[in-house]
Every structure is written in structure tokens, then in C-alpha cells.
N, CA, C and O atoms as a printed pandas DataFrame, in Angstrom:
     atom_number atom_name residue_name chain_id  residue_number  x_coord  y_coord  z_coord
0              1         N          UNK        A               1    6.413    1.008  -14.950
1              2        CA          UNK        A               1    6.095    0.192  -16.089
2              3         C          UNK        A               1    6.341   -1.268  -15.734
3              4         O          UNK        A               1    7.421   -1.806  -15.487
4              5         N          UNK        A               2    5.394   -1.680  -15.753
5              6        CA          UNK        A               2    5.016   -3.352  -15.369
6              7         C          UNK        A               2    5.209   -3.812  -16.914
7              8         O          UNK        A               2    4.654   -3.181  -17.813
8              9         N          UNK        A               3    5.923   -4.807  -17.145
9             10        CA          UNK        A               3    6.072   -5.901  -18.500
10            11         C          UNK        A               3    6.268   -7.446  -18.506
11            12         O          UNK        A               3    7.251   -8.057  -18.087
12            13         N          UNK        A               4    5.424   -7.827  -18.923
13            14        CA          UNK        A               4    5.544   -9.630  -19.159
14            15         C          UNK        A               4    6.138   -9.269  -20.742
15            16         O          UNK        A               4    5.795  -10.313  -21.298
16            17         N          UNK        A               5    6.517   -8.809  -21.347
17            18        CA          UNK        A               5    7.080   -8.624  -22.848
18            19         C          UNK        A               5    8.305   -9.707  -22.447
19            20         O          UNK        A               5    8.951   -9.461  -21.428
20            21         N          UNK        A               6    8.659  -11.018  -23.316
21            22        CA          UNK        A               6    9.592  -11.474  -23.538
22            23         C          UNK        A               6   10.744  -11.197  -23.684
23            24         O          UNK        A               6   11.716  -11.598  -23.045
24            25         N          UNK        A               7   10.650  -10.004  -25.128
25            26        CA          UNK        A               7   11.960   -9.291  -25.195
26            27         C          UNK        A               7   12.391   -8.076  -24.450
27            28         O          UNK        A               7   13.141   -7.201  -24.884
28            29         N          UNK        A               8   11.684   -8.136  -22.973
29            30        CA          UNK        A               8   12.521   -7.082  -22.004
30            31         C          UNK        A               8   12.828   -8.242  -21.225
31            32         O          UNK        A               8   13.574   -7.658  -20.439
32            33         N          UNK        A               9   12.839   -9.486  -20.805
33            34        CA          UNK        A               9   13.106   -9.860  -20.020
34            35         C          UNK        A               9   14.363  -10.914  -19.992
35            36         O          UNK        A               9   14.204  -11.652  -20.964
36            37         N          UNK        A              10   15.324  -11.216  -19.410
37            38        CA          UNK        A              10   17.058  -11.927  -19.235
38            39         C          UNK        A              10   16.170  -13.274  -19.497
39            40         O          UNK        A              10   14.955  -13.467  -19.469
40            41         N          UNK        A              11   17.513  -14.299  -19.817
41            42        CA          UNK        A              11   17.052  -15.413  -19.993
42            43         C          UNK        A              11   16.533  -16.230  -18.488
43            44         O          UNK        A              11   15.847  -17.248  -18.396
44            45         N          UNK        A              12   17.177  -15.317  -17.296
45            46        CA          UNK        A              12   16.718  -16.256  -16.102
46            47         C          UNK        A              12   15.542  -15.476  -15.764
47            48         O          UNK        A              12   15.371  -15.623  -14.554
48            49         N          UNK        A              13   14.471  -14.565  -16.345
49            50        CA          UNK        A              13   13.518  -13.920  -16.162
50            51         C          UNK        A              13   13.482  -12.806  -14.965
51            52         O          UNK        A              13   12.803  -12.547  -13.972
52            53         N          UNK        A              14   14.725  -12.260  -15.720
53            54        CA          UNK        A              14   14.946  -10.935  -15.153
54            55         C          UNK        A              14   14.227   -9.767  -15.961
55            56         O          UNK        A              14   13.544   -9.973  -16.965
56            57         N          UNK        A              15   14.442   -8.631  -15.454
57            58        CA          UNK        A              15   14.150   -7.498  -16.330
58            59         C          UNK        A              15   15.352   -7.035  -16.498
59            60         O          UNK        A              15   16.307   -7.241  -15.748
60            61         N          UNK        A              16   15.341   -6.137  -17.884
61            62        CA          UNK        A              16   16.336   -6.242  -18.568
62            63         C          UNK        A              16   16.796   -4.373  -17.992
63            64         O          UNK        A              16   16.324   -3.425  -17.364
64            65         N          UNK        A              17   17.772   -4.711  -18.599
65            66        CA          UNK        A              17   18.465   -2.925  -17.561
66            67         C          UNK        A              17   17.793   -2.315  -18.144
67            68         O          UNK        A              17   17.371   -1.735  -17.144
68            69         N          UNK        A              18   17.157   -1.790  -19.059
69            70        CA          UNK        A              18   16.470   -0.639  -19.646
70            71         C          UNK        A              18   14.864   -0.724  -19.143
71            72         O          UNK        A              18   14.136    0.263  -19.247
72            73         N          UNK        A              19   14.590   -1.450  -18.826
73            74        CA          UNK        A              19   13.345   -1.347  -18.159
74            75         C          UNK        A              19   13.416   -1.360  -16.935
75            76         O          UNK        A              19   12.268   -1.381  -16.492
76            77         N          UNK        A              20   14.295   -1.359  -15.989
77            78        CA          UNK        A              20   14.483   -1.017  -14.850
78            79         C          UNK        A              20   14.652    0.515  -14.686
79            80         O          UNK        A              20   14.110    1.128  -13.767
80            81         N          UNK        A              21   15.669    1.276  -15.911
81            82        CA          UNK        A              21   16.023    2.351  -15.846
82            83         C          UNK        A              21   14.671    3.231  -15.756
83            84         O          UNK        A              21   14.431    4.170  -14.997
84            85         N          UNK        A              22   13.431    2.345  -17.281
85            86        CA          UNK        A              22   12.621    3.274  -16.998
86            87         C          UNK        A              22   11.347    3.350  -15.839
87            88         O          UNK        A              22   10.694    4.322  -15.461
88            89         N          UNK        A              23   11.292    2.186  -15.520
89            90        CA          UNK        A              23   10.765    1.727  -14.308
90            91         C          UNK        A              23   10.934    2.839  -12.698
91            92         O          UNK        A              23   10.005    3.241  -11.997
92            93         N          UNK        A              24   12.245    3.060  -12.531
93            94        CA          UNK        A              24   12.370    4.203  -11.437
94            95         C          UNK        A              24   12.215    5.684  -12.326
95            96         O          UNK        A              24   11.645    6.643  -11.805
96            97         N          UNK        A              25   12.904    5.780  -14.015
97            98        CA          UNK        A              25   12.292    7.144  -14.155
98            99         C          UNK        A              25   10.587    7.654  -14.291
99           100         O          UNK        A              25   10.137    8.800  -14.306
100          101         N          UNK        A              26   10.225    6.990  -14.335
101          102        CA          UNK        A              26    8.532    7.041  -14.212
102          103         C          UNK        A              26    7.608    7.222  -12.761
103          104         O          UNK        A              26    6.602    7.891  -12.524
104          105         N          UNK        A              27    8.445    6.294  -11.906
105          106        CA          UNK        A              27    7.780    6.654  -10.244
106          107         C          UNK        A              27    8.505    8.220   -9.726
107          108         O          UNK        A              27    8.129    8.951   -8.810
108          109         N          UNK        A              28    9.795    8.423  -10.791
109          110        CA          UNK        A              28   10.571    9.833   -9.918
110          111         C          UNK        A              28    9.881   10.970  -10.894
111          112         O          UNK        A              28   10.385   12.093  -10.908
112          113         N          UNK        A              29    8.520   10.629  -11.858
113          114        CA          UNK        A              29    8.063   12.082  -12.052
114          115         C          UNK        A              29    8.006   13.323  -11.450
115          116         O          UNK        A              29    8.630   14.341  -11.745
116          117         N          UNK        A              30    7.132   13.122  -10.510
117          118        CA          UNK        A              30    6.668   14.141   -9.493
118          119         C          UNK        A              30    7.459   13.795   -8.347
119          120         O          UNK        A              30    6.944   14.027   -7.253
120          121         N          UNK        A              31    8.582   13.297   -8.373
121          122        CA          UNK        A              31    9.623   13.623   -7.010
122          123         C          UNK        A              31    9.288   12.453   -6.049
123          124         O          UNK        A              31    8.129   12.310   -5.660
124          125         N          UNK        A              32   10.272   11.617   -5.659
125          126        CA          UNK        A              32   10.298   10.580   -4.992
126          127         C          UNK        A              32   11.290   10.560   -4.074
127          128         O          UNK        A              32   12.258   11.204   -4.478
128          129         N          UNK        A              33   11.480    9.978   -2.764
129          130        CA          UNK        A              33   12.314    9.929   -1.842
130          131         C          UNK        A              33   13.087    8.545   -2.475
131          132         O          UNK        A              33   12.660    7.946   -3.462
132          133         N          UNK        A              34   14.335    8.147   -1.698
133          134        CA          UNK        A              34   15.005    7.329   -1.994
134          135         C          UNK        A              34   14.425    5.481   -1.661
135          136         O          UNK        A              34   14.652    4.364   -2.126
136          137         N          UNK        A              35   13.840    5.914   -0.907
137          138        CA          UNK        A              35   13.388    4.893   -0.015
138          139         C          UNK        A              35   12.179    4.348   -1.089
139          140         O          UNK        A              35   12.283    3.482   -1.958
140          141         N          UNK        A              36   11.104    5.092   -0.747
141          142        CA          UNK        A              36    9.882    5.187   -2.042
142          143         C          UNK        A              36   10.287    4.589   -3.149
143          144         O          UNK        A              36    9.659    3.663   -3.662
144          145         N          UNK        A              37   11.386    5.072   -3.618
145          146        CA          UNK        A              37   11.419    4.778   -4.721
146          147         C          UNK        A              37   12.288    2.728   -5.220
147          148         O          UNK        A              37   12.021    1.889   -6.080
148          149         N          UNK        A              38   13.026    2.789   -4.401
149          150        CA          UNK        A              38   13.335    1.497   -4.512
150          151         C          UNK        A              38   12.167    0.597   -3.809
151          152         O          UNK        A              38   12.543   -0.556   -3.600
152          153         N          UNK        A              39   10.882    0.872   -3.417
153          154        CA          UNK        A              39   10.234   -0.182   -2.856
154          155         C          UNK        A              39    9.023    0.226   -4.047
155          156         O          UNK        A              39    8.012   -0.473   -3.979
156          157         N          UNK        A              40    9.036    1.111   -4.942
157          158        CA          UNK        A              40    7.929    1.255   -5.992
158          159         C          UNK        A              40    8.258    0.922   -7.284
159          160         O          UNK        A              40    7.347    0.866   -8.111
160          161         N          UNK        A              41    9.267    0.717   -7.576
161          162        CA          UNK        A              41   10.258    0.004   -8.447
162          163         C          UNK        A              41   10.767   -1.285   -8.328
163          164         O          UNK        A              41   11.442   -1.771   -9.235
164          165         N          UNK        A              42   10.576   -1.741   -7.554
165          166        CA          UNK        A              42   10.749   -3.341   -6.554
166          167         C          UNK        A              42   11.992   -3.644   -6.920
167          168         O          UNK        A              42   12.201   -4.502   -7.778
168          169         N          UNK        A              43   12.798   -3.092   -6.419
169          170        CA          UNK        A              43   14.694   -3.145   -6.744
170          171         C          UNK        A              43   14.853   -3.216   -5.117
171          172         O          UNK        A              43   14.140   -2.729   -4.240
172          173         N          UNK        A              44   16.236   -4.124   -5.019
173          174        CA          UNK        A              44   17.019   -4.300   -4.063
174          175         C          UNK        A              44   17.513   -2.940   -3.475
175          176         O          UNK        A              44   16.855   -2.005   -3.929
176          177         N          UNK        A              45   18.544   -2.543   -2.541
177          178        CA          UNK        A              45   19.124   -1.730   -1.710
178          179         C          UNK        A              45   20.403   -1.451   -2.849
179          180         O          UNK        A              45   20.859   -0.315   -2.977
180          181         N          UNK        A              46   20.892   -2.534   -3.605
181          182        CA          UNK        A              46   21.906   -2.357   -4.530
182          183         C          UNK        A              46   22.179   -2.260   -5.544
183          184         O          UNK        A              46   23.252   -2.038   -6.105
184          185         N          UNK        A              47   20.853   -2.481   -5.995
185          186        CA          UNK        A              47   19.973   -2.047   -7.922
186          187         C          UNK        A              47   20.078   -0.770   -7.126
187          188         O          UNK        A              47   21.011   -0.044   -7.470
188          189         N          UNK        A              48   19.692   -0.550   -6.622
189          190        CA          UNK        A              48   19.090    1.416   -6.170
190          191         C          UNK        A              48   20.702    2.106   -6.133
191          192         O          UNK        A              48   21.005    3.068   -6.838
192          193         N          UNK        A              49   21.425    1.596   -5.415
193          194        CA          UNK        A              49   22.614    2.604   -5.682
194          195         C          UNK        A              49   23.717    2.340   -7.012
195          196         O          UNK        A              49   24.741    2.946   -7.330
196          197         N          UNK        A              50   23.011    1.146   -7.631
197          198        CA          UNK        A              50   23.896    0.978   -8.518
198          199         C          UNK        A              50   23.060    1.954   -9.645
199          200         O          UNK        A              50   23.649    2.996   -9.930
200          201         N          UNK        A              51   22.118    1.786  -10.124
201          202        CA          UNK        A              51   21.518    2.682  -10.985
202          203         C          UNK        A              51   21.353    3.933  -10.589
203          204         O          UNK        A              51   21.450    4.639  -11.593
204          205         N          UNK        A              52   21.102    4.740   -9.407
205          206        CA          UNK        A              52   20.597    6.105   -9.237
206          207         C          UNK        A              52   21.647    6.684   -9.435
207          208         O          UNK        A              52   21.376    7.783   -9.920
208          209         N          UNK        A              53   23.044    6.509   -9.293
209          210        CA          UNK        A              53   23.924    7.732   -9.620
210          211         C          UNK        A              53   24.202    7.526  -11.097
211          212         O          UNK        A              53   25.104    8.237  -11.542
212          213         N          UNK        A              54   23.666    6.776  -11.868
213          214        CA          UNK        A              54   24.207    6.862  -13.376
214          215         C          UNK        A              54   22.733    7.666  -14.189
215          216         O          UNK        A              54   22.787    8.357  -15.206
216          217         N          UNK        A              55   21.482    7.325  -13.389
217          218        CA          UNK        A              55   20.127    8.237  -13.597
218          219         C          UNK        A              55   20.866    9.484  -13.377
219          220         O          UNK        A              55   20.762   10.331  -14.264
220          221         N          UNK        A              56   21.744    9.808  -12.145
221          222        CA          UNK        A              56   21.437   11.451  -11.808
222          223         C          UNK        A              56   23.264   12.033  -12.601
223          224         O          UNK        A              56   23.672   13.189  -12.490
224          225         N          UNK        A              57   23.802   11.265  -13.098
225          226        CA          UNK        A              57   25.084   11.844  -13.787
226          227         C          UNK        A              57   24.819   11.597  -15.495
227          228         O          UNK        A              57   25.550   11.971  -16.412
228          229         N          UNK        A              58   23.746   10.971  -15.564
229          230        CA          UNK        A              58   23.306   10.899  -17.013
230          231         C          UNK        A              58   21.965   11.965  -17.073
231          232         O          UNK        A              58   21.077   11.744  -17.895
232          233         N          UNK        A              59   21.901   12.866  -16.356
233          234        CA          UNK        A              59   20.924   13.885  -16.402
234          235         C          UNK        A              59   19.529   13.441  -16.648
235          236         O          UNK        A              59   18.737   14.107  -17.315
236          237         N          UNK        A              60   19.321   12.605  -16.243
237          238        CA          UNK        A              60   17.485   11.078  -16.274
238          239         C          UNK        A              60   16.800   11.696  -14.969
239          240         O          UNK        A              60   15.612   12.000  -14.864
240          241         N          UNK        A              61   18.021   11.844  -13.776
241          242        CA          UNK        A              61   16.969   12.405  -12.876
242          243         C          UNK        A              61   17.955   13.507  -12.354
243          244         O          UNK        A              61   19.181   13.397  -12.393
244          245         N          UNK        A              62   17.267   14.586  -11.859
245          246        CA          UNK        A              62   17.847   15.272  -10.647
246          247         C          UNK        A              62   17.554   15.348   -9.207
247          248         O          UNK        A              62   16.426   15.018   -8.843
248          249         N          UNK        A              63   18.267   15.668   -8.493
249          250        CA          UNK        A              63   18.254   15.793   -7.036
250          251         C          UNK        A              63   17.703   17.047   -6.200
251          252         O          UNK        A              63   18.312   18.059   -6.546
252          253         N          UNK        A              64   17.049   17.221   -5.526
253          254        CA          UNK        A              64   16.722   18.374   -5.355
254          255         C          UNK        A              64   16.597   17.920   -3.494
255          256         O          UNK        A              64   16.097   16.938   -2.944
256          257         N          UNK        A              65   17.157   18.893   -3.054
257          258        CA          UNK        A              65   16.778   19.389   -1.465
258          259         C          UNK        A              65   15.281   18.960   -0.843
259          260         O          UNK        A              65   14.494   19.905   -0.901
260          261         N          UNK        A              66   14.971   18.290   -0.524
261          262        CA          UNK        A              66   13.776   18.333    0.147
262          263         C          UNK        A              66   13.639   19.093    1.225
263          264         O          UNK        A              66   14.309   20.125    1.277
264          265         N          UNK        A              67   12.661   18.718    2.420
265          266        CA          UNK        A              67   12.697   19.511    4.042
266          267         C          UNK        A              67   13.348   18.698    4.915
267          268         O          UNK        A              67   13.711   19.160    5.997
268          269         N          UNK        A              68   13.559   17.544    4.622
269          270        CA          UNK        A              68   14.128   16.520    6.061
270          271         C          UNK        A              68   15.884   15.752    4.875
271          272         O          UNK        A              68   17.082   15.530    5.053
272          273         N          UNK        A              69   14.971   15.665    3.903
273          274        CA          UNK        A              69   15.876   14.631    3.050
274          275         C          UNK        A              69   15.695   14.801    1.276
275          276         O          UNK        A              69   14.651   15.225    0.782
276          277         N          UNK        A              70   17.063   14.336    0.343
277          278        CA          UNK        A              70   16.727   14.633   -0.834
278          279         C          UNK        A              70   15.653   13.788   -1.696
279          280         O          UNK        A              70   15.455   12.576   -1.612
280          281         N          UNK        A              71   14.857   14.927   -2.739
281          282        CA          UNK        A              71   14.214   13.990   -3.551
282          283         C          UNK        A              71   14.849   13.915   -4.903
283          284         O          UNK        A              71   15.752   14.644   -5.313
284          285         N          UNK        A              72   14.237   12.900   -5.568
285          286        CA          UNK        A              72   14.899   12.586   -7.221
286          287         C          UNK        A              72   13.603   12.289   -7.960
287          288         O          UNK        A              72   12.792   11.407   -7.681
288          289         N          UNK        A              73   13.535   13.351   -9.149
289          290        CA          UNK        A              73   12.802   13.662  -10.105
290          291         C          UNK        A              73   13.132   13.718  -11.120
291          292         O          UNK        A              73   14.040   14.476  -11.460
292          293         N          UNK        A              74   12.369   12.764  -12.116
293          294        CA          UNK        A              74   12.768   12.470  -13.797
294          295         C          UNK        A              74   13.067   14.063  -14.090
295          296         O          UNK        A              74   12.919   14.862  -13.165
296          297         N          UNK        A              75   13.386   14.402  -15.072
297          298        CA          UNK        A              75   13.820   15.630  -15.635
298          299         C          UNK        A              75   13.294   15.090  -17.602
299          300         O          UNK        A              75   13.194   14.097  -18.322
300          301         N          UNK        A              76   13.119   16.540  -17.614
301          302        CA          UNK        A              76   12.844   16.956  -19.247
302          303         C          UNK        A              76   13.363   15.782  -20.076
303          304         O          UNK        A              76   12.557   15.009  -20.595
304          305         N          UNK        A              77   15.264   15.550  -20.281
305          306        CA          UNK        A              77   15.364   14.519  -20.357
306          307         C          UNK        A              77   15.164   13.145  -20.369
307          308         O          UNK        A              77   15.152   12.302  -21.266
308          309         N          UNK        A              78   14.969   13.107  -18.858
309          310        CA          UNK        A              78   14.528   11.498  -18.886
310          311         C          UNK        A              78   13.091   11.233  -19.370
311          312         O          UNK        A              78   12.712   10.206  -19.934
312          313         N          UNK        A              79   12.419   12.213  -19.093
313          314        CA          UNK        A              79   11.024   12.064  -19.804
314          315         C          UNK        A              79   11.437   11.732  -20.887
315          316         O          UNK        A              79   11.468   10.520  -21.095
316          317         N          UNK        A              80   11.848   12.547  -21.843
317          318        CA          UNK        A              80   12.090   12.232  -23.372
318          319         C          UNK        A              80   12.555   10.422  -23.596
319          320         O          UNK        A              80   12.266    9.554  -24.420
320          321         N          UNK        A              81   13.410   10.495  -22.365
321          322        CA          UNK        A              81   14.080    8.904  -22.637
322          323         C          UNK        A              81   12.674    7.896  -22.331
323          324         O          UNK        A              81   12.703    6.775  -22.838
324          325         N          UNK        A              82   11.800    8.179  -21.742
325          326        CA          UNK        A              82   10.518    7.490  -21.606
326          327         C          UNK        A              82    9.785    7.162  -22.288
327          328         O          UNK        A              82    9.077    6.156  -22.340
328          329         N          UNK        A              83    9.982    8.680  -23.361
329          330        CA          UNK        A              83    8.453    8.363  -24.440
330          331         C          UNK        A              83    9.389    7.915  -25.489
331          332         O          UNK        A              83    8.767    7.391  -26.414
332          333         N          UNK        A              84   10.469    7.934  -25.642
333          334        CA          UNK        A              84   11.250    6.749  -26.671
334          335         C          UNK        A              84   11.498    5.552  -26.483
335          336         O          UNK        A              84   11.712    4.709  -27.354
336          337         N          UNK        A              85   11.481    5.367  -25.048
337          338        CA          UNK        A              85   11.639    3.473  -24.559
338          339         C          UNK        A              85    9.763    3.247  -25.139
339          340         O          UNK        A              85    9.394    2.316  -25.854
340          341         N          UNK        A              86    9.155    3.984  -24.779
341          342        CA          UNK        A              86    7.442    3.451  -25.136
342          343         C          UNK        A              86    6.995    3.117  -26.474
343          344         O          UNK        A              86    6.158    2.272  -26.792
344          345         N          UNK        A              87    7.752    3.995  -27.308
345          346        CA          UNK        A              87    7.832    4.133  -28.603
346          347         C          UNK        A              87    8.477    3.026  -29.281
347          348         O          UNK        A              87    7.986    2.679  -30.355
348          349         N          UNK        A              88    9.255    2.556  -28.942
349          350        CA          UNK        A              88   10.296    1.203  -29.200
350          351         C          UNK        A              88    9.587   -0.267  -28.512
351          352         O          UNK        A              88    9.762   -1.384  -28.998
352          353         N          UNK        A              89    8.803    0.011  -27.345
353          354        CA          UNK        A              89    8.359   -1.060  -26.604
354          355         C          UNK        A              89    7.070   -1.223  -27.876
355          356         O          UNK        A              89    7.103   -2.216  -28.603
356          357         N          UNK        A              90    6.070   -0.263  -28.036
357          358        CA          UNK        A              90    5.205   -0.479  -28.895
358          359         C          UNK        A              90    5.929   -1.171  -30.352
359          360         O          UNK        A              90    5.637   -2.274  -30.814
360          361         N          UNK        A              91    6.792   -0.345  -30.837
361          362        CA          UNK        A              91    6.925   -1.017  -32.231
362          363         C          UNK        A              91    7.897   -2.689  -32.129
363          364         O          UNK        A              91    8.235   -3.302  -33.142
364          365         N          UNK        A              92    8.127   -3.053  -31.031
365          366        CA          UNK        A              92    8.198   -4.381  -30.688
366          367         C          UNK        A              92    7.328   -5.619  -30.858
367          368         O          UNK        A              92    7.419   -6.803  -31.183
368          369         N          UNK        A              93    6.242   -4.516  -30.380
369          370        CA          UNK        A              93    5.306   -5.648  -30.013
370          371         C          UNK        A              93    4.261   -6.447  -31.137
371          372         O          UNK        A              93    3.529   -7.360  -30.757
């Protein structure tokens, strides 16, 4: 989720933590590597570990075994948390 919306964005024209949150739960639908995912989300090396373990201990994403390495996939949950950030982004606007 790409946003020029004012009210997601910090006063130094940041994005605001909740649109970051949903920003990586949306690319980890269908299962994303770690790597992938902080360069499809355009987050630093330290947005990525600062947010992914509070995604995967707040049940937003889970972890699953890959073949070489783990992937992380929104879950039932975080979906839900998606179509309520959309729902709130619309009645914002």
C-alpha cells in the first residue's frame, strides 16, 4: 500500500507505523522471504527487524519453513487487520 494521504504521514514525511505495518502485511500474503520483503516494502535492515518480530508475536504474520530459508505470510488475522486499516483509510478520506 502506496499513500500520499497526509494523515498517514509524520510531520518530517514519514510514514506513519501503521502503514508500514500494513505495507509488509500485504507483500507477506502469499509468502515472502525476508530479504523480498524489506526491499518490497522499502524499509531499512532495521525497520525489518524492528517490526517483523512484533508482526510474528502479534500473530499478523507467521513463519513457516521454506526449502533453503524461512518464509513469512500474513495470516487470517493480519488479513483481517488489513481490511480494517482500508476501511478506516477510506472513511478518512
Amino acid at each position: 500500500m502506496r499513500t500520499s494521504r497526509p494523515f498517514l504521514r509524520t510531520k518530517a514525511n514519514r510514514r506513519d507505523k501503521l502503514v508500514i505495518i500494513s505495507t509488509m502485511l500485504s507483500y507477506a500474503a502469499d509468502g515472502v522471504g525476508k530479504t523480498e520483503l524489506m526491499y518490497k516494502a522499502g524499509l531499512s535492515s532495521a525497520q525489518l527487524e524492528r517490526y517483523l518480530p512484533i508482526l510474528v508475536r502479534s500473530e499478523l504474520v507467521e513463519v513457516s519453513t521454506g526449502k533453503k530459508k524461512p518464509l513469512y505470510r500474513t495470516t487470517r488475522k493480519g488479513k483481517s487487520f488489513l481490511d480494517t486499516f482500508d476501511v478506516l483509510v477510506k472513511l478518512l478520506d
